[in-house]
N, C-alpha and C positions, 0 to 999 in steps of 0.2 A: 426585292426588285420585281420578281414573275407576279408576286399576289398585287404588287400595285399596278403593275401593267393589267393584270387581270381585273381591277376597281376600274380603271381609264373606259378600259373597251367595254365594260358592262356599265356603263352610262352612269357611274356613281359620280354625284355632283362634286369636282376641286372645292375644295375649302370648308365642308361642310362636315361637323363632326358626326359620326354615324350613329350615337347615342340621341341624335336631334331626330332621326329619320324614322318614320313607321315604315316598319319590314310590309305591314301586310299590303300596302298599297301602293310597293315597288312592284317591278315585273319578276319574276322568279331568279331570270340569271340574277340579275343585281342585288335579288336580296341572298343567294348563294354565293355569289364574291363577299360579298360584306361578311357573313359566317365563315369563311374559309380562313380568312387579314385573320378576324377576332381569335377564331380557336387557334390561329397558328401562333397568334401575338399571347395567349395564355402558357399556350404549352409550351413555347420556348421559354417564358421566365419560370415556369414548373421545372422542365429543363436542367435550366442553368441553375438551380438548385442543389442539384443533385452534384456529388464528392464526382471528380473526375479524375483516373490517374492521369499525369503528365506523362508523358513518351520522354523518354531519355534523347536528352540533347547530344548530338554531337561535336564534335571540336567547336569551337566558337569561331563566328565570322563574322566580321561587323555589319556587311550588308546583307547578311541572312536574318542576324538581330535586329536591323533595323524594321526591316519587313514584316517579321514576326512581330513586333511594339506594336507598328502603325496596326496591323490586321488586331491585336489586342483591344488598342483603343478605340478604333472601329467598333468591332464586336460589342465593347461596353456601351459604347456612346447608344449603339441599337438597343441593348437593354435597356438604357436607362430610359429613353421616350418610350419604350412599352412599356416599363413597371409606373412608371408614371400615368398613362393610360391605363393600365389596369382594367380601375373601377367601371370607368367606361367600357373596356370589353365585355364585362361581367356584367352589365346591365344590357349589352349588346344580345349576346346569348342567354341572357335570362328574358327577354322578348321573345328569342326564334324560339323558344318554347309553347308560346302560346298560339303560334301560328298551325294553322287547320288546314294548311292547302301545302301540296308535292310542290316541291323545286326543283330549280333547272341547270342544269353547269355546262358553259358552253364544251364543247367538241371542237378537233379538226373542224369536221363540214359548215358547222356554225362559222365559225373562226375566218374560212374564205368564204363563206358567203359576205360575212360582213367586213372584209377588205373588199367587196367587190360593190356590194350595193347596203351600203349601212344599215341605212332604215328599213329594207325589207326583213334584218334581221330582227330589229329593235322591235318590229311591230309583232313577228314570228313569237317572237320573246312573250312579247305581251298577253299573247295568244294562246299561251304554256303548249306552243307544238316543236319550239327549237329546243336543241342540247339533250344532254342525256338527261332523264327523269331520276328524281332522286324521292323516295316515298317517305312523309311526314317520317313514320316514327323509326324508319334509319336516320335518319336526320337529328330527331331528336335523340335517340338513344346516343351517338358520339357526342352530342352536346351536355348533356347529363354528365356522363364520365369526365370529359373536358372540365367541365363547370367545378364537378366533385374533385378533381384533383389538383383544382385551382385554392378550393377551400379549405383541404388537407394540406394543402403549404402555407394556408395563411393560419390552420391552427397553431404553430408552435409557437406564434405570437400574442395570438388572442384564442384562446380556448373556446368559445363559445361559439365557432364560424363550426369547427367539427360538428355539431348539429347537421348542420347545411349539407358537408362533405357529405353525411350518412345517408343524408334522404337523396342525394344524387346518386349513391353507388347504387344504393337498394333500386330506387327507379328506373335505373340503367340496367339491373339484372333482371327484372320485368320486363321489360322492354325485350331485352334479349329472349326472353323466357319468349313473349308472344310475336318476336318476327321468326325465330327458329331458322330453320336450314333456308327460308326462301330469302335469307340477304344476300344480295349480290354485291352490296356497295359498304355495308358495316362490318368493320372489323375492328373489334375489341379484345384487346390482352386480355383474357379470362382469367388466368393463373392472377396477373394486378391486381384485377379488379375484386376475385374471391381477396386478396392480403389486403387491401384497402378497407374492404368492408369489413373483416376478420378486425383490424385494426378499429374502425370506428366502434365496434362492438364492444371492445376493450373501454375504449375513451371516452365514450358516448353511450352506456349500455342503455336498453330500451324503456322508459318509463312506467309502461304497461305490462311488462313480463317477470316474471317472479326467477327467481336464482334458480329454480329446477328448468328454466326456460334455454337458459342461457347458456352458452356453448363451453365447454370444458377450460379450452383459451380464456373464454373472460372469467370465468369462476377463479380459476389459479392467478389471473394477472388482480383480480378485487380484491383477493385475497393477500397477494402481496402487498399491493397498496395501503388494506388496511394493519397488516401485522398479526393478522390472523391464518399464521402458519400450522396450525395445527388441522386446520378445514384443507390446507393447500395438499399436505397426508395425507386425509379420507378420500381426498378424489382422486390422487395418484394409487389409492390400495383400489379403488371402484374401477379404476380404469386399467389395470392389470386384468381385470376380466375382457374387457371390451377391448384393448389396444387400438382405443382410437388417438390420442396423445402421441407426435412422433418421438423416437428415443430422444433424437439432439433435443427438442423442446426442451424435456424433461432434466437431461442433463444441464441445461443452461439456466434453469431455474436452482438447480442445485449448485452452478457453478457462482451464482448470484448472491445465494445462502452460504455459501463459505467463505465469500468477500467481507460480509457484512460481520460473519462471525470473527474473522482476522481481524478487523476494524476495529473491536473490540467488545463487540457485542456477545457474552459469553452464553446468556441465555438459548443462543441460536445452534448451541452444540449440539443439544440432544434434538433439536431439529433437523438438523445437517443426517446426522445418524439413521433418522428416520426415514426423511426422504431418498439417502442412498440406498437401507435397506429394499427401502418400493423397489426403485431403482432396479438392485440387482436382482431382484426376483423377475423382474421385468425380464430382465436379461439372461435368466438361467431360462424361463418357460421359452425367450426364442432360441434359443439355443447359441448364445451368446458366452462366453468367459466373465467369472467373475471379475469386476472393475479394482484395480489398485488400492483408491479410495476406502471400497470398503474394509478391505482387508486392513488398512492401517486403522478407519475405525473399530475395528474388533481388534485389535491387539489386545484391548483389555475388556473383558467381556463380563457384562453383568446379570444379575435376577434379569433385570430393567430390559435390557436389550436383547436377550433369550425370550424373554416373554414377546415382546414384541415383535421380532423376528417372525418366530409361530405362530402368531396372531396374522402376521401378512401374508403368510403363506398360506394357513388354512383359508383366507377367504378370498384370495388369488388363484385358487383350484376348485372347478368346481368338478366335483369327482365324477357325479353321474353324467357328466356331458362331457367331458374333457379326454381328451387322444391319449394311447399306450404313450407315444414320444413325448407329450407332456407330461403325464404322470413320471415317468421315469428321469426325463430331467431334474425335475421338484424330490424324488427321490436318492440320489446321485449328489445333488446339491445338500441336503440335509446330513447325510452320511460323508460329507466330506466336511461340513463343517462339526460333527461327533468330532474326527480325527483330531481336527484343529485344536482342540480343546485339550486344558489340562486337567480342568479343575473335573472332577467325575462328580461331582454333584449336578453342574451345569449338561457333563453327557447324559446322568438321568432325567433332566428336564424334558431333553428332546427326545430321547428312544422311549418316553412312557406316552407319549402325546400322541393322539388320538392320530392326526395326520400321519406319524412315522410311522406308527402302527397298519395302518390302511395301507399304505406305500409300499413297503418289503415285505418279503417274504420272511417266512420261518428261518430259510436256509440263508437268505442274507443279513439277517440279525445275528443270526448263529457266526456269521464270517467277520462281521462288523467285532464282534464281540472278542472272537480269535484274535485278529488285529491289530485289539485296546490289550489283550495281556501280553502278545508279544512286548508291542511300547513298553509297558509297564508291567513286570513279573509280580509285583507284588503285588497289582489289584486284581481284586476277584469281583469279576461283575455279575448281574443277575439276567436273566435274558427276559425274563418277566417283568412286565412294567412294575416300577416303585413310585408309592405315595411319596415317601420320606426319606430321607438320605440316613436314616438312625435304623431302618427295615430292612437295611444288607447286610445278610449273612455273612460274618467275615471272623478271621481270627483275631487273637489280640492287636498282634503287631500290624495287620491290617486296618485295625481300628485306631491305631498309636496318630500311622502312617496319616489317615487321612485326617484324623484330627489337628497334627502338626500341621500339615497343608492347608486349612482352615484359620489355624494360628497365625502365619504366614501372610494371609490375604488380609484377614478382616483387621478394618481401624476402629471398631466397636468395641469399648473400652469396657462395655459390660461382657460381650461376646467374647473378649477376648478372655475375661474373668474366669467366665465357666469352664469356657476348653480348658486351661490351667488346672482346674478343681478336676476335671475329669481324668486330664492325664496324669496329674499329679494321686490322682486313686487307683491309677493303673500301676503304674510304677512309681517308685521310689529313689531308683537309681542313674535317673537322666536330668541335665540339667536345661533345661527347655529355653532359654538365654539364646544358648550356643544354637538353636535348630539351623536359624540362617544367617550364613556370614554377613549381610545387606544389612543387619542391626549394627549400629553402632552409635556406640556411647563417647565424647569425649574421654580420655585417661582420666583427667582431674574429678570425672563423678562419678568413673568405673571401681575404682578403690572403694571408695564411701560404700557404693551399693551394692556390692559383691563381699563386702564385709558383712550385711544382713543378714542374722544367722538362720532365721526362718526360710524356705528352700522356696514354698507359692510365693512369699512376700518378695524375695530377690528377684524372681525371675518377673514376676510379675510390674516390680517397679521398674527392671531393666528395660523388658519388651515396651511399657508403652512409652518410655520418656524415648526410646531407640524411635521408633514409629511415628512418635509426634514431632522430635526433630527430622525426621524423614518428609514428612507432610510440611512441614515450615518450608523444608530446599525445595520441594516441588509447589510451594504456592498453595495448598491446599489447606488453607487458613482454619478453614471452619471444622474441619476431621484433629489439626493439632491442637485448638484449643479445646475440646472436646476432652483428648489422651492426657493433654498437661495438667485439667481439671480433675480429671481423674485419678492421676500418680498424683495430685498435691493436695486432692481429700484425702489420700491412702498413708501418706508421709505425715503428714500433719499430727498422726495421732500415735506416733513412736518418733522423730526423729525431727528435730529444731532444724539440722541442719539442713540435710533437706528440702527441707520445706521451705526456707529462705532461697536454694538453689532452682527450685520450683517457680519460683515467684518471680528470679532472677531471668532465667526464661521466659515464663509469659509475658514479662515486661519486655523482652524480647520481640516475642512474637505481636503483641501490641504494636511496638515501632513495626513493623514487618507489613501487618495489615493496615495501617495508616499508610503507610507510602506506595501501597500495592494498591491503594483503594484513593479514599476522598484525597488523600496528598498529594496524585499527581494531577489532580487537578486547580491545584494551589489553596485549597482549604486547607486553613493551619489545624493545627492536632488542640484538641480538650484539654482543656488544664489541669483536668486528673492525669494523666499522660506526664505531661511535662512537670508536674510533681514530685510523678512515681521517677521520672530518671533524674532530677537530680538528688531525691532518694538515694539512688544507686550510687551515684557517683560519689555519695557524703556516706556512704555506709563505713560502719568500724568495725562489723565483728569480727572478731577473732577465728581463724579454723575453718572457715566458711570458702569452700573452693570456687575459683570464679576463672570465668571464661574470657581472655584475653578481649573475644571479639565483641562481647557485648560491651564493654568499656567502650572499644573505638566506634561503634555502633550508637550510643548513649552521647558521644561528645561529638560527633557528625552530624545524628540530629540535632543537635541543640545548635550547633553551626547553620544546620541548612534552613531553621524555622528562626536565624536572625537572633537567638536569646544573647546576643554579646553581652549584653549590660550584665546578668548571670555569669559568665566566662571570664570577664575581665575583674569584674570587681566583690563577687560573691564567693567565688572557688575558694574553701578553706586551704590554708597553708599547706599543711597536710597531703591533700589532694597533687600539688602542683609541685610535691617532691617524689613522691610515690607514685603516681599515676603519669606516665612519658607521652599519652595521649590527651590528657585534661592541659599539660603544661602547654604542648602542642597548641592545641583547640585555642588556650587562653592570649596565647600568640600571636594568631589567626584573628579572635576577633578584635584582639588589640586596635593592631595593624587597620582590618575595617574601618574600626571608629575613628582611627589619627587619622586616617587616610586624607581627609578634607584639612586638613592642619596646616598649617606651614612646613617646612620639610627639617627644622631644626627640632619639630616637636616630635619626629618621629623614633622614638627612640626605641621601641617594640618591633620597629621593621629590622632595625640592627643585632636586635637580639635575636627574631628571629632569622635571620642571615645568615647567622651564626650556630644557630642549632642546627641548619640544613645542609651547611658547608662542613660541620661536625658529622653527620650522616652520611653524607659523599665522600668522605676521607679515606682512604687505606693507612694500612699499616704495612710496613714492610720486613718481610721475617728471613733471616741471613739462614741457611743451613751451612755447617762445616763438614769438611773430609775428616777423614783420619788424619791428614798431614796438618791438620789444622787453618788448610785456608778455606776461605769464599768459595763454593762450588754450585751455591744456587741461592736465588735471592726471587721468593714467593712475595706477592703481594695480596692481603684480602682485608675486606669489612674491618674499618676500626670498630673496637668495640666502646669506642668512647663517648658516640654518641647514647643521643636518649632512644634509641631504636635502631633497626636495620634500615635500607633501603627498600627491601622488599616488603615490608613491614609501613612504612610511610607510602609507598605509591599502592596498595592495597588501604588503607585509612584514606588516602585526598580519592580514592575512587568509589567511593563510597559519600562524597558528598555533591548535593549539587546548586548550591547557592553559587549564583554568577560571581558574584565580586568576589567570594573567598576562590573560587576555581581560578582566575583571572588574577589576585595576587599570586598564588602560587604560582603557576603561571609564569608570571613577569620576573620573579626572582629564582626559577632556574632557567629562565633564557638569558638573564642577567651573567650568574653563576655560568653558563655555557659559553659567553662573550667574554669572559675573562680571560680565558684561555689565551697564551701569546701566537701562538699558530693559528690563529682563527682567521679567514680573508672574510667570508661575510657575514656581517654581523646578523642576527636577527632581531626585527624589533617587537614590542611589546607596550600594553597600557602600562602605566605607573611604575615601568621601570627605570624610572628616573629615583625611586623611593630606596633603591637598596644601595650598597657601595659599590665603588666601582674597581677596586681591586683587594687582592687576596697576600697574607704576609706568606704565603706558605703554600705556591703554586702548586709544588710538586707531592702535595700530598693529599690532593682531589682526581677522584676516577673520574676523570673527563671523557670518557666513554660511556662511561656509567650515567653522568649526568647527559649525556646527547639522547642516550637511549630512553630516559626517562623520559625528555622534553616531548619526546617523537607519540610512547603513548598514551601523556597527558593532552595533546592537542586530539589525540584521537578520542580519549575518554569525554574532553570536554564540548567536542565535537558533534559527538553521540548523544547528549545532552543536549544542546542548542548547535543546529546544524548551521544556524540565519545569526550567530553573531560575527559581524566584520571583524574584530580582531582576531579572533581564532584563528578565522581564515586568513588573516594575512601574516600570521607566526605558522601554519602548515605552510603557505606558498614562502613564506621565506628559506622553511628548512628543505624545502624543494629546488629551491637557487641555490641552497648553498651544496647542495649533493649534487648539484649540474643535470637537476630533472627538469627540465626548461616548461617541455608542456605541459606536466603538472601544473608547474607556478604559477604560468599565466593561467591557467583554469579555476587557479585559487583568488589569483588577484580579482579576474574579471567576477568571480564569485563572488568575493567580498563587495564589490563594487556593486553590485545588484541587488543586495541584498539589503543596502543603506540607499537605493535611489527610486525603491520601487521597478527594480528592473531598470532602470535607465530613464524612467519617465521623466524625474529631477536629476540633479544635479547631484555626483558624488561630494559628497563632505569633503573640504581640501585637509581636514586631520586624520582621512581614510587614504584619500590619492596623494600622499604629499611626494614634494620631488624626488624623494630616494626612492619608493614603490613605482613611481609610472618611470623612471630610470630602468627599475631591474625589469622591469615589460617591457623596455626599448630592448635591454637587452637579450632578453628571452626570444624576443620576434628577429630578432637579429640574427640567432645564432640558431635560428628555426630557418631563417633565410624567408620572412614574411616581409621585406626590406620594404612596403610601400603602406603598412601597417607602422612600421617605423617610424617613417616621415608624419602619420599624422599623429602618434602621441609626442611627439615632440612639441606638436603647437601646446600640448596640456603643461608645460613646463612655466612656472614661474618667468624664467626668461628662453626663449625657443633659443631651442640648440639646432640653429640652421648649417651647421659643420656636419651633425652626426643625419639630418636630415638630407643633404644633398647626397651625400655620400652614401646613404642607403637606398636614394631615387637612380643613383646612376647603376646600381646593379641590374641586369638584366635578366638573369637568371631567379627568378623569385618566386615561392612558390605560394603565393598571397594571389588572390582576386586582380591585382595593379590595377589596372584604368578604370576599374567596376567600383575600386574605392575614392574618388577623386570626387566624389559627391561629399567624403566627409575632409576635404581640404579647404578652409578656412582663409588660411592665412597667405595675403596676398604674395608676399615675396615668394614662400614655396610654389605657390600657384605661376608666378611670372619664371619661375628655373626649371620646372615641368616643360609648361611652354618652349621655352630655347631647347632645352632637352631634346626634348622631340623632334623641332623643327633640325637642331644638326645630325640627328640620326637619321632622318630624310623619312620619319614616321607620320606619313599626314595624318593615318585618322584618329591617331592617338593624340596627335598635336593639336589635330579638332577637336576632340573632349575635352583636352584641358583647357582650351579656349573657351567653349560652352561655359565652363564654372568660373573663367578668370570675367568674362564680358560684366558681368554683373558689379564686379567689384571695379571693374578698368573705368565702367560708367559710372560712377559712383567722386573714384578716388581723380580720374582724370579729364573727362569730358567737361569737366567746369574750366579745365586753365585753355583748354580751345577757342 
């Protein structure tokens, strides 16, 4: 309102768009009101851009809300005819740039002269002797910035306006540069305008400038951009000299790089590593605490990261220029990471290196040294720097010691060979197996291999098949196939059996790298793969010790890559009486493939009913007294199934084909609904396929079977977190434990996740009557009672009993009149109305009049 009062009085012609008008051959005021409208009409849609927190609302009032609306819609309505304008602003002020002459902005004194005698001011005006004077390049330099951070809000639309933004910031800090201290009238956010242009630099970097040109900021963010992490290192090691980079930067680039790595990007590890190394160097030379970070990435410390470490720090110091307080930091730091360390190969890395050397003294080596044999009485260290870790003077058992610690670490299947040769030439009388208790071998291959009479060959086939299924639990694919290649050339040439147990594993760890690798991205596995395991499953030899879990491993994959047709009709005989997992598995895909059937054909889902309800059984075992009666009656695990329980929900967790997770699934929530004490049922897909009662009630652990259900929905959860029925067998077992706001968390979940968030239409085989029932109920006994009222209009037939009756509570702890935008349905809408009006509620009787009017004209103004 003031800047258009201000256009009026400065003789800017009604009606007339300002993009039509030449600035230079207005009078000065008038063409300075027209600049003032435009930059003020830019910067507020720049402005209103920008995240704003909301001020916490107080109690709610209706005529406070109303006012606050109207002032909202206002406020928009103004945006929207200046962002529509816009373009026109911007060509407004992209003219008063080219203007060559001072301008004028009226004053008071102006101001009554021209309430008094108009025209003498108008001709004043013209005359450039009224108003304050305002000199070209103050003028323009706010107009540049204006302009520039008009263009920088229209970059994250269209990329190629940032150009624009650049050469306005730069232009504007010239500007600044040549009016200096004598502006009276420009003021420019500095601190902005430096992040604006720092920013454009990044975005927009300079065409004509070479990367040594370019400012640290864009070197590291180009670098990001392109994937070229290892440049983003050299300049974080170069600018540990210079500490022009501030910490947060640097940390938030790292904090960037570890997102990326979690995401799954593994390659960005020894990345991460490096970067925090800079990092903390950074932060020991200011005298700073080492960071958490790094400390967890050195937990396990290598050749790799020792080297490089020292590599940062030596060219992070530069010694002949550099302060006592920083040398001494840098020394303090290196001697605390000595301590940290077990391995004493790795503390001779760093006590021989040129830097540690230079850094301490005689007498703090000497104390350094003290220190490491308290830690450790049996090492003897040298206080003269070593080439080679084999150059320390040491006694036998000193030499045992560190070679076993050696043994210990390395997964170098040849390294580990020699240490063996070497220890085994020292002594005779130790059995090198046992060094550390962390080896372990299954029992069923610790026999076999502890029966080898040769003393290197035992030990040696123990340690690496121990290490290479160590490397398998920990994902470390490419170190175990390496060790199992290794013990199954060594087996091979003494020992059949072996060697088939060898094989039996790697075919192991194949399945392991397949699903840790290309399979979970749904690339099916090689058909040498799928060969080798049902191989396995059809193997007969005799004598041949074998590991329970690669069976159920071997019949899981072939579940989860779909092989039914294999499963049901190829499993030799044999297999499906001996193996309780292939029987299993052949069940499972049975089931699958009838599944589409008529339900009389299903007669594998019967059977398998029946193996599962055979699995959940107990047994009941009487103990007597001496008197000879009943004095205690135990119940546990029949053994009459084909397996244990614990044994079955460790095998179905282990697969993740939807449809087999989903029948199992359906037939123990099936199995849990049989129960007679059961009040609410839970529902399920395809649980219509199994029976619907049990001859032999009392002899299923029905605790056993709830507990199962509870974390198979969680396993299959984990799995696919976006399928609707899952989620609506967790929100059922959450109604039926009386966890109310769970269940509707899970309902409205499921419901989201089959409508695109709500954009469509829930599936009515997702929302069916019994599910939006148990959300009536849930909101009910939440006391959301106006939530109530509108899922009931979702009901096949509206339950205007359980809706009225939820609208006349008053106490509710739901939004109430704030939801009456989602009431639909005219009759609930016409009982609100009375509602209201007999509580003597006007403005609440008003809103729901608002929503009813549309329908009242609609349904009644035609019989008028």
């Amino acid at each position: 309102m003031l800047l258009n009062e201000l256009l009026c009085i400065s003789k800017v012609p009604p009606g007339t768009k300002h993009v039509d008008m030449d600035l230079a051959t207005l009078p000065p005021t008038t063409a300075m009101a027209i600049l003032l409208y435009n930059r003020w009409a830019i910067r507020t849609i720049v402005q209103s851009s920008f995240p704003v927190k909301q001020a916490k609302p107080g109690p709610p009032q209706l005529s406070v809300m109303n006012q606050m609306q109207q002032e909202k819609e206002l406020t928009e309505n103004i945006l929207k005819v200046l962002k529509e304008q816009a373009s026109d602003s911007i060509l407004v002020l992209e003219a008063a740039l080219k203007l060559n002459k001072d301008l004028y902005v009226h004053t008071m004194r102006t101001l009554d002269l021209l309430a008094v005698e108009p025209g003498m001011v108008n001709g004043e005006t013209e005359s450039s002797t009224a108003g304050l004077k305002i000199r070209t390049e103050e003028m323009q330099c706010q107009v540049c910035y204006d302009l520039g951070a008009a263009y920088f809000q229209q970059g994250s639309t269209n990329s190629a306006v940032y150009e624009n933004a650049r050469e306005k910031f730069f232009r504007t800090k010239e500007l600044i540069a040549e009016i200096g201290s004598l502006s009276l009238h420009c003021t420019i956010d500095e601190k902005r305008l430096a992040g604006y242009c720092q920013a454009c630099d990044v975005l927009v970097p300079s065409s004509d400038s070479t990367s040594q040109q370019l400012t640290p900021y864009s070197q590291v963010h180009i670098c990001l951009r392109s994937g070229n992490y290892q440049d983003v290192v050299k300049i974080f090691i170069e600018d540990n000299l210079t500490f022009s980079l501030p910490v947060q930067f640097r940390q938030s680039v790292l904090r960037e790089l570890f997102q990326k790595a979690q995401q799954g990007n593994e390659a960005l590890d020894e990345i991460c590593f490096k970067v925090c190394a800079c990092n903390t160097v950074r932060d020991i030379l200011e005298g700073r605490a080492i960071s958490v970070q790094f400390n967890q990435l050195f937990l396990r410390p290598n050749k790799e990261k020792i080297d490089f470490l020292l590599e940062v720090c030596s060219r992070s110091v530069n010694l002949e220029k550099a302060s006592d307080s920083l040398k001494g930091n840098m020394a303090a730091f290196l001697k605390n990471v000595c301590l940290g360390l077990e391995d004493l190969q790795y503390v001779f890395m760093i006590s021989s290196h040129e830097l540690f050397i230079t850094l301490l003294k005689d007498e703090e080596r000497k104390l350094l040294v003290d220190q490491m044999r308290k830690r450790s009485p049996r090492v003897n260290l040298c206080i003269k720097p070593v080439t080679s870790f084999y150059d320390i003077p040491a006694s036998a058992s000193v030499n045992i010691g560190q070679l076993e610690h050696q043994l210990i670490l390395s997964v170098d299947p040849w390294r580990i060979r020699q240490i063996l040769i070497e220890l085994h030439g020292m002594t005779s009388e130790r059995q090198f197996w046992t060094v550390s208790n962390k080896w372990e071998v299954p029992s069923v291959y610790s026999g076999v291999i502890l029966g080898i009479k040769d003393n290197l060959t035992r030990d040696l086939v123990y340690i690496l098949m121990a290490k290479g299924l160590h490397c398998s639990t920990v994902k470390d694919f490419s170190h175990a196939k390496q060790l199992f290649a290794a013990c199954l050339e060594l087996v091979t040439e003494f020992s059949p059996k072996l060697r088939q147990v060898m094989l039996n594993e790697m075919l192991l760890l194949d399945i392991h790298t397949h699903e840790a690798g290309t399979g979970q991205s749904g690339e099916r596995p090689p058909s040498d793969l799928i060969s080798r395991v049902r191989g396995y499953l059809e193997m007969r030899l005799p004598d041949i010790p074998l590991r329970q879990v690669i069976a159920e491993e071997c019949v899981a994959f072939m579940l989860n890559w779909r092989e039914n047709e294999y499963l049901t009709l190829q499993v030799p005989a044999f297999l499906l009486q001996n193996n309780p997992y292939v029987k299993l598995g052949q069940l499972l895909a049975a089931t699958c493939k009838e599944l589409p059937g008529p339900k009389e054909s299903r007669r594998t889902a019967k059977d398998l009913w029946e193996v599962v309800v055979q699995i959940c059984s107990v047994s009941s075992q009487h103990k007597r007294g001496n008197d000879g009666r009943v004095s205690l009656i135990k119940q546990r695990e029949s053994t009459l199934g084909i397996m244990y329980r614990s044994e079955l929900l460790s095998f179905i967790k282990k697969l993740r084909e939807p449809l087999v997770l989903t029948i199992i699934l359906s037939l123990f929530v099936k199995l849990h609904n049989v129960r007679e004490d059961i009040v609410n049922d839970i529902t399920a897909e395809h649980i219509s396929i199994w029976p619907s009662s049990i001859p032999n009630l009392q002899s299923v652990d029905f605790e056993a079977v709830a507990i199962t259900v509870k974390e198979l929905v969680r396993y299959a959860l984990s799995i696919n977190p976006n399928n609707h029925s899952w989620l609506i067998i967790q929100a059922d077992i959450y109604f039926a434990t009386n966890q109310y706001s769970a269940a509707l968390h899970y309902y409205l979940q499921a419901g989201a996740v089959c409508s695109d968030f709500f954009n469509k239409a829930v599936p009515p085989d997702v929302y069916t009557d019994q599910v939006i029932k148990r959300m009536i109920k849930c909101c009910s006994l939440l006391n959301c009672h106006t939530q109530v009222a509108i899922l009931c209009q979702f009901l096949r037939e509206i339950d205007y009993k359980t809706a009225f009756k939820s609208l006349q509570e008053q106490n509710s702890h739901d939004a109430m009149d704030s939801y009456y935008d989602y009431i639909w349905d005219v009759t609930i809408l016409e009982y609100l109305t009375y509602l209201h009006h007999k509580r003597g509620e006007t403005d609440k009787r008003q809103i729901a009049v608002s929503y009813f009017m549309p329908f009242f004209s609609v349904y009644y103004l035609p019989w008028y």
